[in-house]
BAVO-741110 format. One record per residue: residue in one letter; x, y, z of N, C-alpha, C in turn. Coordinates in steps of 0.1 Angstrom, whole numbers, padded with zeros to 4 digits, always signed. Layout:
! BAVO-741110
AXYZXYZXYZ...
***
This chain:
! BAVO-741110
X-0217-0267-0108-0205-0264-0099-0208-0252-0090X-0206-0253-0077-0210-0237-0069-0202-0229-0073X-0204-0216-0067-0196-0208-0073-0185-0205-0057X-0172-0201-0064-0166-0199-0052-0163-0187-0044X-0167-0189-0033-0165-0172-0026-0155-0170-0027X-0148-0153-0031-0136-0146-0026-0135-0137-0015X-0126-0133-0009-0126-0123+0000-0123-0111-0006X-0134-0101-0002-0135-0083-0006-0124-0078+0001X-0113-0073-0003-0103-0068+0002-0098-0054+0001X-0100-0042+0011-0103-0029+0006-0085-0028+0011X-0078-0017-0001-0066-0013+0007-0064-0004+0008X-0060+0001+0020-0057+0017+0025-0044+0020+0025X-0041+0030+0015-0027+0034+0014-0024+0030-0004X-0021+0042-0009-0022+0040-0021-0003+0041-0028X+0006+0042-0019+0015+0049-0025+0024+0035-0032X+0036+0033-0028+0046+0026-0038+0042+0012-0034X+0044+0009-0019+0036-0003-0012+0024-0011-0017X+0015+0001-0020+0002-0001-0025-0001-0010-0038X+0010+0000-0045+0009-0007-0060+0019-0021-0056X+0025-0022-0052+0031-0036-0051+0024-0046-0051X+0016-0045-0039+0009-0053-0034+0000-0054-0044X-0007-0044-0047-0018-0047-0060-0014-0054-0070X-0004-0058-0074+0004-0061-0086+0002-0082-0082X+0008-0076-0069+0006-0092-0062-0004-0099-0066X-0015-0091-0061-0028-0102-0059-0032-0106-0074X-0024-0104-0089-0022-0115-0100-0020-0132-0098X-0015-0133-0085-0017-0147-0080-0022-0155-0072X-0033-0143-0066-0040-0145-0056-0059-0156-0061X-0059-0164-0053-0069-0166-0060-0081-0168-0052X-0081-0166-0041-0089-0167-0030-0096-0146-0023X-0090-0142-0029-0095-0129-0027-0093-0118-0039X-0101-0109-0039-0105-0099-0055-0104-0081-0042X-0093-0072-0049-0096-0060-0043-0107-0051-0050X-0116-0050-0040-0127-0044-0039-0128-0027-0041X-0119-0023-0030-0118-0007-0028-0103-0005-0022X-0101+0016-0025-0087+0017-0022-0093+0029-0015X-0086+0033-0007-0086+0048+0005-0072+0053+0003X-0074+0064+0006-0060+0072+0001-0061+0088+0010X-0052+0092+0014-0057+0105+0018-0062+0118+0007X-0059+0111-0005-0064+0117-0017-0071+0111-0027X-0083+0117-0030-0092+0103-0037-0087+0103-0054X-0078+0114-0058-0068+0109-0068-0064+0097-0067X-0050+0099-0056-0043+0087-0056-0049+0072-0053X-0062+0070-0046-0075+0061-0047-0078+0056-0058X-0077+0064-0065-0087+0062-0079-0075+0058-0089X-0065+0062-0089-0055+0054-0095-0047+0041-0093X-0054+0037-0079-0047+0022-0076-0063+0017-0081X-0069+0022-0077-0080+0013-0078-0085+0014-0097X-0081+0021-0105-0079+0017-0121-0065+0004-0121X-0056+0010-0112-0048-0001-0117-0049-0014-0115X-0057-0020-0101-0063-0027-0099-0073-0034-0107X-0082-0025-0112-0089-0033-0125-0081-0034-0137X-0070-0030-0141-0061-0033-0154-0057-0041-0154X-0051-0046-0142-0049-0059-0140-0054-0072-0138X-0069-0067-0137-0079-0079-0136-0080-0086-0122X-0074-0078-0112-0077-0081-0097-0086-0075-0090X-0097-0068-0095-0107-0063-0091-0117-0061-0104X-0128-0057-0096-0145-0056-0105-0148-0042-0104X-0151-0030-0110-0158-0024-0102-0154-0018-0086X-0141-0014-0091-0129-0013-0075-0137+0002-0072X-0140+0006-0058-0146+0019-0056-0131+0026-0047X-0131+0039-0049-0122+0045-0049-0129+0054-0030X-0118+0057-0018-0125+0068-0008-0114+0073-0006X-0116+0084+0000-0107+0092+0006-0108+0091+0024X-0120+0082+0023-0120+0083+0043-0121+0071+0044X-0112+0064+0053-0110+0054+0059-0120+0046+0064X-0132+0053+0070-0139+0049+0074-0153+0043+0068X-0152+0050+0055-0165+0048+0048-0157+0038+0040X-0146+0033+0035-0140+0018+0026-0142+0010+0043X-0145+0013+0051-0144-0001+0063-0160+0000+0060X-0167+0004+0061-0185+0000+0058-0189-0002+0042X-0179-0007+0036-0182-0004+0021-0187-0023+0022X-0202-0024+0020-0205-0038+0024-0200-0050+0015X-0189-0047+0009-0180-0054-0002-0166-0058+0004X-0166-0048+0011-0148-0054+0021-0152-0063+0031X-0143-0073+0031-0147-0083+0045-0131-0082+0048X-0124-0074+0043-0108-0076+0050-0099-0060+0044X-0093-0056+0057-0084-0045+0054-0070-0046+0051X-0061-0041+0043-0049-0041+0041-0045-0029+0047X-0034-0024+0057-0032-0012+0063-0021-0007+0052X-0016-0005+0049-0002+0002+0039-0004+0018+0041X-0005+0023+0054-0003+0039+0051+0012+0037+0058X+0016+0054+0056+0028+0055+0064+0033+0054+0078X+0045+0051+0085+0044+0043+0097+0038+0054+0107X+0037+0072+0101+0032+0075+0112+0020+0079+0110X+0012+0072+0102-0002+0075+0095-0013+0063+0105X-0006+0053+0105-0007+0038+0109-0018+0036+0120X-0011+0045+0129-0023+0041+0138-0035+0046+0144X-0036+0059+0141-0048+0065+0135-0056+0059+0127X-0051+0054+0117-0061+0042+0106-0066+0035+0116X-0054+0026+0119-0059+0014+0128-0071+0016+0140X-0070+0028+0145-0082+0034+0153-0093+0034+0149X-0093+0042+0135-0109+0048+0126-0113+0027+0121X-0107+0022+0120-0109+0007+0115-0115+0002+0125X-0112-0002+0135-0114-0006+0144-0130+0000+0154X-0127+0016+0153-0136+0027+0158-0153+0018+0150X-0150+0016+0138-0159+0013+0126-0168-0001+0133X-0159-0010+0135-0159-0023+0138-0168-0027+0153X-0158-0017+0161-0169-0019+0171-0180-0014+0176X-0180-0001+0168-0196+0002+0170-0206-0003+0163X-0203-0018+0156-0211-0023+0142-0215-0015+0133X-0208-0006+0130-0211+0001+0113-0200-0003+0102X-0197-0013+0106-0186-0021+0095-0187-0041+0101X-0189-0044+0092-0186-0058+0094-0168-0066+0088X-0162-0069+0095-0148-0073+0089-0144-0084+0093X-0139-0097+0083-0134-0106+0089-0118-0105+0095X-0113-0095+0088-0097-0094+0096-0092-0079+0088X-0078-0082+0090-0069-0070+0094-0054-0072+0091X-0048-0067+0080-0036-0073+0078-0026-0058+0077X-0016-0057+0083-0010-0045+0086+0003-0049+0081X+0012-0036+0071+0020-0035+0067+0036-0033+0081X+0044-0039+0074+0056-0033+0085+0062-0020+0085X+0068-0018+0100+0068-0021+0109+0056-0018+0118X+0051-0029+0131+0039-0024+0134+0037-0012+0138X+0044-0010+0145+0051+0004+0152+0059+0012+0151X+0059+0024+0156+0072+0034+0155+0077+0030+0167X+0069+0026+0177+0079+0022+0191+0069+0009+0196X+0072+0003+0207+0065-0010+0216+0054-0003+0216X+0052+0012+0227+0039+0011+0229+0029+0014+0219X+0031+0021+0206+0026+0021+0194+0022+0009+0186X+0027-0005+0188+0026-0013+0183+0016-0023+0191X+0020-0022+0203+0010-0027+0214+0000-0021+0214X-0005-0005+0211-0017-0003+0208-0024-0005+0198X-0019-0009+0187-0023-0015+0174-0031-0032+0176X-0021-0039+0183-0026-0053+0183-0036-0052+0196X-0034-0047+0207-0050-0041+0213-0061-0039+0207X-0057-0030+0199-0071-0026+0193-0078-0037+0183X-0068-0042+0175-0077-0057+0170-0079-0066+0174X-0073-0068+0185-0078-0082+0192-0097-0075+0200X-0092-0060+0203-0102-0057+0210-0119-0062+0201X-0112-0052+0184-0124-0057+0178-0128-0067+0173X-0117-0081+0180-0124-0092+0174-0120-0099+0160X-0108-0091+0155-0108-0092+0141-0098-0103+0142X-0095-0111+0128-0084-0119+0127-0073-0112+0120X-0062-0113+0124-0047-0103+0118-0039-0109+0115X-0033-0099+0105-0015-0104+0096-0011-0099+0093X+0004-0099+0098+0014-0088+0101+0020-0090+0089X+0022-0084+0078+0028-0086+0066+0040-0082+0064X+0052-0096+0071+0060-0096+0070+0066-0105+0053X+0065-0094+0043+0066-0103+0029+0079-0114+0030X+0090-0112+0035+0101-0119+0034+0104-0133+0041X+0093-0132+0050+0085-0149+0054+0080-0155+0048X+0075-0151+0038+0070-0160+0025+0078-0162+0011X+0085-0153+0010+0098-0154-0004+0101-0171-0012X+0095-0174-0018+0100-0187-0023+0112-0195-0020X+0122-0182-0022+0138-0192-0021+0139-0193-0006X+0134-0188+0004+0133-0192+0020+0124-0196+0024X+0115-0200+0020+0105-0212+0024+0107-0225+0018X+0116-0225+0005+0117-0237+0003+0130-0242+0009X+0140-0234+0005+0153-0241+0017+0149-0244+0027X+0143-0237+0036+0138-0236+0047+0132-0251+0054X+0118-0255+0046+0116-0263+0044+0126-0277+0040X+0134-0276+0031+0143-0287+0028+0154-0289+0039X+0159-0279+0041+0165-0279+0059+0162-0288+0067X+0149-0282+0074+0145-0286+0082+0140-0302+0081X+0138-0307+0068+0135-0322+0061+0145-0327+0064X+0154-0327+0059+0165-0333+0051+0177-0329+0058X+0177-0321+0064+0192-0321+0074+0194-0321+0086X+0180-0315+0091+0179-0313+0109+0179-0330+0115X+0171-0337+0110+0173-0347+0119+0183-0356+0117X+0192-0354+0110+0208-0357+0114+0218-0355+0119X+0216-0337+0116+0225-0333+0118+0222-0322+0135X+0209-0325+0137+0210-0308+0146+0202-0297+0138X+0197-0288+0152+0191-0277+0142+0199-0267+0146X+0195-0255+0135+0204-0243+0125+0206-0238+0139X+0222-0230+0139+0227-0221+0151+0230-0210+0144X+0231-0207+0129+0231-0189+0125+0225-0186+0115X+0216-0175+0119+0210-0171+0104+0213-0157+0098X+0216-0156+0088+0221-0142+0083+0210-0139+0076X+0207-0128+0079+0199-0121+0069+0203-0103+0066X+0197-0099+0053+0204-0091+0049+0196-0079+0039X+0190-0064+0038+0183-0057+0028+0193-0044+0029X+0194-0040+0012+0204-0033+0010+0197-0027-0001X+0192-0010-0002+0193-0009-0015+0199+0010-0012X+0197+0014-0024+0205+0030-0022+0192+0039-0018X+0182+0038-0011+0173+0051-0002+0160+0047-0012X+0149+0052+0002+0135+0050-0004+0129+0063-0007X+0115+0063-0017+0115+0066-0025+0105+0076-0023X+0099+0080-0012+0093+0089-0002+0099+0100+0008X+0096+0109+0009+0098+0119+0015+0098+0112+0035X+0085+0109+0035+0088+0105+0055+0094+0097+0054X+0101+0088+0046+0108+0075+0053+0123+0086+0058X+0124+0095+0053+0139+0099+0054+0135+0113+0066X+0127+0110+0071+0125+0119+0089+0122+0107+0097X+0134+0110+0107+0128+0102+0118+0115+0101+0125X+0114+0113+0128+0099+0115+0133+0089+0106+0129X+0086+0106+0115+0077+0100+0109+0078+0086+0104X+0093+0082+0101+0092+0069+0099+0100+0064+0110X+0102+0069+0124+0103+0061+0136+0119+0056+0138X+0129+0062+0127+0139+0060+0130+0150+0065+0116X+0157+0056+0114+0162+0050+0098+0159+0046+0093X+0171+0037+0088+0172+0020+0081+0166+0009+0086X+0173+0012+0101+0169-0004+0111+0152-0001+0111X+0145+0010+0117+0131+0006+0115+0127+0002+0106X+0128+0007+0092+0123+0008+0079+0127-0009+0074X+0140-0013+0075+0141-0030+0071+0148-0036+0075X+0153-0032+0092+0158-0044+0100+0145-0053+0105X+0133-0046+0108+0123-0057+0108+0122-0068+0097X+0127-0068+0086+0124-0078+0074+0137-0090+0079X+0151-0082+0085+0159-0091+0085+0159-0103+0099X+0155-0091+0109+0152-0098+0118+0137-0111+0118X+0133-0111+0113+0120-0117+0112+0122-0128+0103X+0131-0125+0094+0135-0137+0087+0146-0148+0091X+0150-0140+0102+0165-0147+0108+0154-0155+0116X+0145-0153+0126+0135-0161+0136+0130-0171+0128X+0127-0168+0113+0120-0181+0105+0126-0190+0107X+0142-0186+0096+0150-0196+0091+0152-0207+0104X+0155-0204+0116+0156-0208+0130+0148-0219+0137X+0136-0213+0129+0123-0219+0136+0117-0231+0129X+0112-0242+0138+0106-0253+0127+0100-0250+0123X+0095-0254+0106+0081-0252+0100+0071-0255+0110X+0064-0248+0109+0049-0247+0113+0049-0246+0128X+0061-0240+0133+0060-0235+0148+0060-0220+0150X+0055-0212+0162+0052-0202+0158+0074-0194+0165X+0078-0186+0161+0093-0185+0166+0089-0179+0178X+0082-0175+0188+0080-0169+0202+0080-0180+0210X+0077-0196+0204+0075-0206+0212+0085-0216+0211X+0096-0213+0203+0112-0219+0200+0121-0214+0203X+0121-0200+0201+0135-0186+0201+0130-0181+0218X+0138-0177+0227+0135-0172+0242+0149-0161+0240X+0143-0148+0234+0153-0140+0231+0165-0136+0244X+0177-0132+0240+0188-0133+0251+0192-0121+0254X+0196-0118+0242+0210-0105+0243+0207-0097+0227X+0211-0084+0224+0214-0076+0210+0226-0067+0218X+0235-0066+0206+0243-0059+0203+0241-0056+0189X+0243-0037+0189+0240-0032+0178+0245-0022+0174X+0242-0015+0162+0254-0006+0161+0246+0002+0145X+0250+0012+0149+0239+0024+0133+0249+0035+0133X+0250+0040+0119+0258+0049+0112+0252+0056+0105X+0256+0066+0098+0252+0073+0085+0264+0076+0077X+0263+0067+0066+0274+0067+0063+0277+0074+0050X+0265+0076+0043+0265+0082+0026+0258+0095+0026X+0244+0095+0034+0232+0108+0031+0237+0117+0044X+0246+0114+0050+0251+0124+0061+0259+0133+0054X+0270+0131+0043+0278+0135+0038+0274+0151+0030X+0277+0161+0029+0275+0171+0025+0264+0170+0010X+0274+0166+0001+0266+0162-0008+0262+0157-0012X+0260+0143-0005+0244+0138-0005+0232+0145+0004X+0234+0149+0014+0223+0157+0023+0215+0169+0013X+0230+0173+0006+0219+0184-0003+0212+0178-0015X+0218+0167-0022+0206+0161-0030+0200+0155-0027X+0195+0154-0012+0183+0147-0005+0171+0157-0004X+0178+0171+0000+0170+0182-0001+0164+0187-0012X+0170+0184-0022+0166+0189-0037+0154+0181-0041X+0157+0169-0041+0151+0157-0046+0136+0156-0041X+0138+0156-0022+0126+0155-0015+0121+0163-0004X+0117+0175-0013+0115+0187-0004+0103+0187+0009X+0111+0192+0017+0106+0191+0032+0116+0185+0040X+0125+0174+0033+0129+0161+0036+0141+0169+0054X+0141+0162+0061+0153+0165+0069+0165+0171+0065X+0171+0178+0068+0186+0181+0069+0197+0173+0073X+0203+0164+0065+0210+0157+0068+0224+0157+0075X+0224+0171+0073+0239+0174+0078+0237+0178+0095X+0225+0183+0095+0220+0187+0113+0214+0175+0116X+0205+0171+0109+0195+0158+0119+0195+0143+0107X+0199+0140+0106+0202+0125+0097+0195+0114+0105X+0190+0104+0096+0187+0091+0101+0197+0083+0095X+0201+0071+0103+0211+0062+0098+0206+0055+0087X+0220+0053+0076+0217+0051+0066+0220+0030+0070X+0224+0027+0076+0231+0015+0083+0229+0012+0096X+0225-0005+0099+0225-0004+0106+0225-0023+0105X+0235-0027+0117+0242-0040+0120+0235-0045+0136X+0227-0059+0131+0227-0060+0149+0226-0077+0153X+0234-0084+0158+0235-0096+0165+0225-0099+0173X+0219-0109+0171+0210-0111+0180+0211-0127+0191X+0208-0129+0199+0214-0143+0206+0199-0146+0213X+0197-0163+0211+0183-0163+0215+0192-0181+0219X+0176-0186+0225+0183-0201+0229+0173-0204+0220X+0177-0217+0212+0162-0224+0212+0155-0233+0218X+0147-0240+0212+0136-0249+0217+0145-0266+0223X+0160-0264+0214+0166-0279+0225+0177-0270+0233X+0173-0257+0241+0182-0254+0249+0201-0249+0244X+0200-0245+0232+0212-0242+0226+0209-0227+0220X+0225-0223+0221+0227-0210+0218+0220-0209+0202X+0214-0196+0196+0216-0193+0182+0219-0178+0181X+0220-0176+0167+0220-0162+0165+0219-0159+0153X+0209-0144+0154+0205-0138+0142+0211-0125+0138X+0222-0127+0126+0230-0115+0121+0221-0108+0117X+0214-0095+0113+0209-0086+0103+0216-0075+0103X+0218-0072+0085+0226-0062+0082+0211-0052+0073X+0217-0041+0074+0204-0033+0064+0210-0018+0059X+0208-0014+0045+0213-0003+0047+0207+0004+0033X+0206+0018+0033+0203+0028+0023+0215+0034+0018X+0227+0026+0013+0243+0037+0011+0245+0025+0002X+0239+0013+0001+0242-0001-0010+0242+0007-0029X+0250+0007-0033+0247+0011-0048+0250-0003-0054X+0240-0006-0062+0246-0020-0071+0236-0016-0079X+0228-0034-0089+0217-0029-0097+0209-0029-0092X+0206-0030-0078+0192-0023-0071+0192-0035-0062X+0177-0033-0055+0175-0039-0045+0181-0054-0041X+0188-0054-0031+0196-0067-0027+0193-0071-0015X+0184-0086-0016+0181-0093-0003+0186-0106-0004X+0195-0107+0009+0210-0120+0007+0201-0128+0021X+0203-0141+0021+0202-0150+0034+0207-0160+0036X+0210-0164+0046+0221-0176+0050+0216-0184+0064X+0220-0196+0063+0213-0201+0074+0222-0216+0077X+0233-0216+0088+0239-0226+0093+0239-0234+0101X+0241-0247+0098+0241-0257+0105+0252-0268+0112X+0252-0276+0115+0262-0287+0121+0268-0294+0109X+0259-0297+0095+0267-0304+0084+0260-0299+0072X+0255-0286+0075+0246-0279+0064+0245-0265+0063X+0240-0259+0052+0241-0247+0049+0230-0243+0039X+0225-0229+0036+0219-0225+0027+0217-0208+0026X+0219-0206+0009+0224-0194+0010+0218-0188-0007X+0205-0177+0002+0201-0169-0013+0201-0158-0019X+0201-0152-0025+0206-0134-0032+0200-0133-0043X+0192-0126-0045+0176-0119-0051+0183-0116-0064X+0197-0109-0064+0202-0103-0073+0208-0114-0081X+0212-0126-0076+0218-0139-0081+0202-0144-0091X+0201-0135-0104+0188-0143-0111+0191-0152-0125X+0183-0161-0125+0186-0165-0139+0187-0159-0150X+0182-0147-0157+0184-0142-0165+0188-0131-0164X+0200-0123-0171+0202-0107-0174+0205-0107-0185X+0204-0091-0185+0205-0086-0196+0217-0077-0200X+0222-0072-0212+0235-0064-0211+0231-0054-0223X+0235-0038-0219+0233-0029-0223+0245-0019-0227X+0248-0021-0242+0258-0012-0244+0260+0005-0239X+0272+0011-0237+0272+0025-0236+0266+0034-0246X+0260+0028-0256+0261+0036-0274+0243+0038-0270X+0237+0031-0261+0224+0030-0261+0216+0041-0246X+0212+0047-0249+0209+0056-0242+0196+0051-0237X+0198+0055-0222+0182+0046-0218+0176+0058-0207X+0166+0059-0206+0158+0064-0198+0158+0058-0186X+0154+0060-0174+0154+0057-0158+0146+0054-0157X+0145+0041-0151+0132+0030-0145+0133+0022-0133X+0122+0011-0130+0127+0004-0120+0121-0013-0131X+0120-0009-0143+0112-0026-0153+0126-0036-0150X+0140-0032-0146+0146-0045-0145+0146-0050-0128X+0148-0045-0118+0147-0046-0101+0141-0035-0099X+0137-0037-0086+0130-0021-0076+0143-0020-0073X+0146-0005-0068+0153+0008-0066+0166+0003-0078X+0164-0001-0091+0171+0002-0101+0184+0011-0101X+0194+0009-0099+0208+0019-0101+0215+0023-0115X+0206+0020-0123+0220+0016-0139+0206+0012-0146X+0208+0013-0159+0206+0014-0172+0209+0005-0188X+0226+0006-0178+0234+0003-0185+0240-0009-0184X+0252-0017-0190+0260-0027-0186+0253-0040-0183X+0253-0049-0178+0253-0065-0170+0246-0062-0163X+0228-0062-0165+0219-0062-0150+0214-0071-0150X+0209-0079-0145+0200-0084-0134+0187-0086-0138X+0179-0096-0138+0163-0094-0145+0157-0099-0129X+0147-0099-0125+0138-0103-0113+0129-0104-0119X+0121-0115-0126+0110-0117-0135+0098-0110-0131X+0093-0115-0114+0084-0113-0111+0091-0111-0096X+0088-0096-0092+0093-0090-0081+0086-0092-0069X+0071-0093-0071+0056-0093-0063+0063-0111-0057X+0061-0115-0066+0065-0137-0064+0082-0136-0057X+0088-0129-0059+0102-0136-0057+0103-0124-0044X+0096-0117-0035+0100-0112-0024+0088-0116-0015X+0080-0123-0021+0072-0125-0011+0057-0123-0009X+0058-0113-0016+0041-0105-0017+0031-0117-0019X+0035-0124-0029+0022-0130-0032+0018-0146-0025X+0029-0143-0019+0026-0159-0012+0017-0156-0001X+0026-0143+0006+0017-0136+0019+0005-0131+0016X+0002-0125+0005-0011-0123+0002-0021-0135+0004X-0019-0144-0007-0024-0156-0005-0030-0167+0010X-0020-0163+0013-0021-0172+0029-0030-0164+0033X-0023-0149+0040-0039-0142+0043-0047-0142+0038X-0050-0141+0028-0068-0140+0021-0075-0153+0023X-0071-0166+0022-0071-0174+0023-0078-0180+0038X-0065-0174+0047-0073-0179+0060-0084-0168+0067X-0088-0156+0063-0096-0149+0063-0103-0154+0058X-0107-0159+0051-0119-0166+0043-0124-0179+0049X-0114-0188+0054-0117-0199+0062-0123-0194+0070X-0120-0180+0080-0122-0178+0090-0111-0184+0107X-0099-0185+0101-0090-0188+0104-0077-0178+0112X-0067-0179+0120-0058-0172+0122-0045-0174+0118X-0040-0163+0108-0025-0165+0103-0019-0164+0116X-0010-0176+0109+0003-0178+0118+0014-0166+0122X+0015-0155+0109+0023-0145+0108+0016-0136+0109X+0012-0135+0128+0003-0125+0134+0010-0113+0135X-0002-0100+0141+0003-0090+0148+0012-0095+0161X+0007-0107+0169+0020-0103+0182+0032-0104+0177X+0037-0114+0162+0048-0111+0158+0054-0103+0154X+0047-0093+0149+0048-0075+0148+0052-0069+0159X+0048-0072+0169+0050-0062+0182+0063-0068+0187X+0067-0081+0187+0077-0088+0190+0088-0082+0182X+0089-0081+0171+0096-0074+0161+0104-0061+0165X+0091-0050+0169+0092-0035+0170+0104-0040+0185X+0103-0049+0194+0104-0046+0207+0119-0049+0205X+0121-0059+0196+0138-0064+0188+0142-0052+0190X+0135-0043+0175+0140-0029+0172+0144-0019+0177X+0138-0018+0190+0140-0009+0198+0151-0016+0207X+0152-0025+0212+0166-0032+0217+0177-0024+0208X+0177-0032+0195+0187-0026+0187+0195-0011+0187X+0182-0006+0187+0184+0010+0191+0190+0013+0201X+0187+0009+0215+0193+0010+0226+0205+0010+0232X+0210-0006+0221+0224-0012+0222+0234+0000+0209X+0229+0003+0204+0234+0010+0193+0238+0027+0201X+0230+0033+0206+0230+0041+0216+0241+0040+0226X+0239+0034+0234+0246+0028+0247+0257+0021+0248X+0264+0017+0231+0274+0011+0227+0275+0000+0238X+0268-0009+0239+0270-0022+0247+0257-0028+0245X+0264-0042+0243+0249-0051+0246+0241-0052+0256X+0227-0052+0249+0217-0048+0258+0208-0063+0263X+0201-0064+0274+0199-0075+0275+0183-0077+0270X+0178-0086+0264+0163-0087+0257+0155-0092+0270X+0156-0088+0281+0146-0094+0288+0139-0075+0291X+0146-0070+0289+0138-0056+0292+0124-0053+0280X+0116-0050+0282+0104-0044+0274+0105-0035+0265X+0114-0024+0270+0116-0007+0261+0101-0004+0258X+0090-0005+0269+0080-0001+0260+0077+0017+0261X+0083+0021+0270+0091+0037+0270+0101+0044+0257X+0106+0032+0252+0119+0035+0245+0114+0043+0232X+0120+0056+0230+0122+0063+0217+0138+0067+0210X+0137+0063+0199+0153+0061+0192+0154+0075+0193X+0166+0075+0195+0174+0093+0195+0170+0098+0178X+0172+0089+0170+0171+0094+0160+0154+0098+0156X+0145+0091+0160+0134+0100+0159+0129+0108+0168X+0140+0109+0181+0138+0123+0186+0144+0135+0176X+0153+0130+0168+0160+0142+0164+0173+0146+0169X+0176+0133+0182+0187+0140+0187+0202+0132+0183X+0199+0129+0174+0214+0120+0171+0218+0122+0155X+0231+0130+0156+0240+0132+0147+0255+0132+0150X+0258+0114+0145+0273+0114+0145+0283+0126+0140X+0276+0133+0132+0290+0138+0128+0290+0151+0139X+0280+0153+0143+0285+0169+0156+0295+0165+0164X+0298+0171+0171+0310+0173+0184+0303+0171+0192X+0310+0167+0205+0303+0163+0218+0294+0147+0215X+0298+0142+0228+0287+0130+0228+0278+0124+0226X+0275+0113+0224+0263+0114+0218+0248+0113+0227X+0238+0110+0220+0227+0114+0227+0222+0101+0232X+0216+0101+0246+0214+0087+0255+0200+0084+0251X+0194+0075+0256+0180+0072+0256+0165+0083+0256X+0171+0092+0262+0162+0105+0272+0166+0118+0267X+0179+0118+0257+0182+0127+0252+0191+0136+0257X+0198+0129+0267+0208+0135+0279+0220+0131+0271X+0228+0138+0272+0243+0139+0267+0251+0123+0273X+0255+0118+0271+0264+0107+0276+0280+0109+0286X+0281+0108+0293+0292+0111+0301+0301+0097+0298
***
């Protein structure tokens, strides 16, 4: 029997992301992680032990420079997972690697959001197309089981009777992440809406779109109306146990990022009819932890899933004292009482299917469907959202925003001050 090639998969970026994903590739079977890069060859050397504990790597080599895991002649594919404002600097030294031929790579798979803005994201898929590489925008919640398979049965079984889907709701909710930059604008490029209105919006374009079409060539986006708050970590005392907690972190009470954020989206599709994509997202959700809801309506049909709706829980008396974890859901709220089990968190959000696909068509030598330009397509949503959120009126999607920077990772927007709020440019609003 030959033996079967896998793809050498180095991953850059070691932190909570990292381990996720590593965790993933337990069902991966078309690629083995090779090497990890980290800006600390600690935190390297600990994904890349945990990676061999798990039996998804050999002999995993641990760098601290980006550029020496891109020539490591074992990687034939990069995983991006640094932070959003780490991102494209990587994506440079990767690329830098590639086209001077001191790295050989069959592709390039980049964590979300592409970008902190359009033009950030457009220089990202520039640069890999420049070097030739094949890319995947790792949007995990396009692959999630319970929305690929409705999805799929939908589109079987009800579209051609009834008409295709006119609303998709999609929905990520948990109580704040688990890193210091996600909670500065500057660095994570906004709030909430950067951080996981991209997961909702991107899943609303799925649910919408026929299997195996790409949504840029079904969806001819229209209009956003949007709208962001801070509704919990603005508050006095949450701002200061934001500060306690994650030192350096912003001042919430002077410069906050929205903890919420709501935005409609209106597109035509491919038979010339209105649709629309709800996405709600927020860091102020307390329940038993992470909550991703979706809905998707039709003319004599429906379908509707929630992460937190699982087959098994568990119930924990008051008398029992438990220690703080995340072994029942990620961002875990409680200890105690009627939780929630999520068997396999990597399989039921998505990780491992997206893993799969990518390594997979990397190795064919193939192009995933769930590219970078759908990443940039994404950011350019986001930044709409922002705009309309801003500008309190709907904004129309035929504009680019590739200028556009959210007030909030300028730093200039805090609902709770006095006086107006802050415009596009940073100009007061009349």
């Amino acid at each position: 029997m030959a033996t079967r090639t896998t793809l050498g998969v180095g991953i850059v970026g070691a932190g909570f992301i990292g381990r996720f994903h590593v965790r993933s590739w337990q069902g991966v079977r078309d690629g083995d992680v090779v090497a990890t890069a980290s800006r600390t060859r600690a935190s390297a050397e600990a994904l890349a032990r945990e990676a061999e504990g798990l039996g998804v790597g050999t002999g995993v080599t641990a760098y601290d420079d980006v550029a020496a895991l891109v020539r490591d002649p074992r990687v034939d594919a990069v995983w991006v997972l640094v932070p959003n404002h780490a991102r494209l600097e990587v994506v440079r030294a990767i690329c830098a690697e590639v086209t001077s031929g001191r790295a050989q790579l069959r592709g390039i798979a980049i964590e979300k959001p592409l970008g902190r803005t359009v033009a950030e994201a457009a220089e990202v898929l520039g640069l890999v197309t420049g070097a030739g590489l094949l890319h995947g925008y790792l949007e995990n919640q396009v692959f999630a089981p319970a929305i690929t398979r409705s999805h799929a049965l939908i589109w079987s079984r009800a579209v051609p009777g009834a008409g295709t889907p006119y609303l998709a709701r999609a929905a990520e909710e948990h109580s704040g992440p688990h890193n210091t930059w996600f909670w500065n604008g500057e660095h994570e490029g906004g709030g909430v809406l950067s951080d996981m209105l991209c997961h909702s919006v991107e899943a609303g374009r799925y649910l919408l779109t026929p299997p195996g079409t790409d949504p840029a060539t079904w969806l001819t986006p229209v209009s956003v109306s949007a709208s962001v708050a801070s509704l919990k970590w603005g508050r006095a005392r949450y701002a200061a146990e934001l500060l306690e907690r994650y030192p350096g972190v912003n001042d919430y009470r002077r410069t906050p990022s929205e903890d919420y954020a709501h935005a409609v989206y209106e597109f035509r599709n491919g038979d010339g009819e209105p649709v629309v994509v709800e996405a709600t997202t927020s860091w102020s959700y307390v329940g038993a932890g992470l909550r991703l809801s979706f809905e998707m309506l039709g003319p004599e049909y429906s379908m509707s899933a929630d992460t937190l709706d699982t087959g098994s829980k568990v119930f924990l008396s008051r008398r029992l004292m438990q220690d703080e974890g995340e072994d029942l859901v990620e961002k875990q709220n409680a200890e105690q009482g009627l939780m929630p089990i999520v068997p396999d968190e990597s399989a039921s959000y998505g990780y491992t299917a997206e893993n799969t696909a990518f390594a997979t068509a990397f190795l064919r030598g193939e192009q995933p469907a769930e590219s970078l330009a759908n990443g940039l397509e994404v950011v350019r949503l986001l930044m709409a959202a922002y705009a309309s959120a801003e500008q309190g009126r709907t904004v129309s999607l035929e504009e680019g925003f590739e200028d556009f920077v959210p007030a909030v990772a300028r730093g200039a927007w805090n609902p709770r001050a006095a006086g107006p709020p802050a415009g596009p440019s940073g100009d007061a609003r009349s």
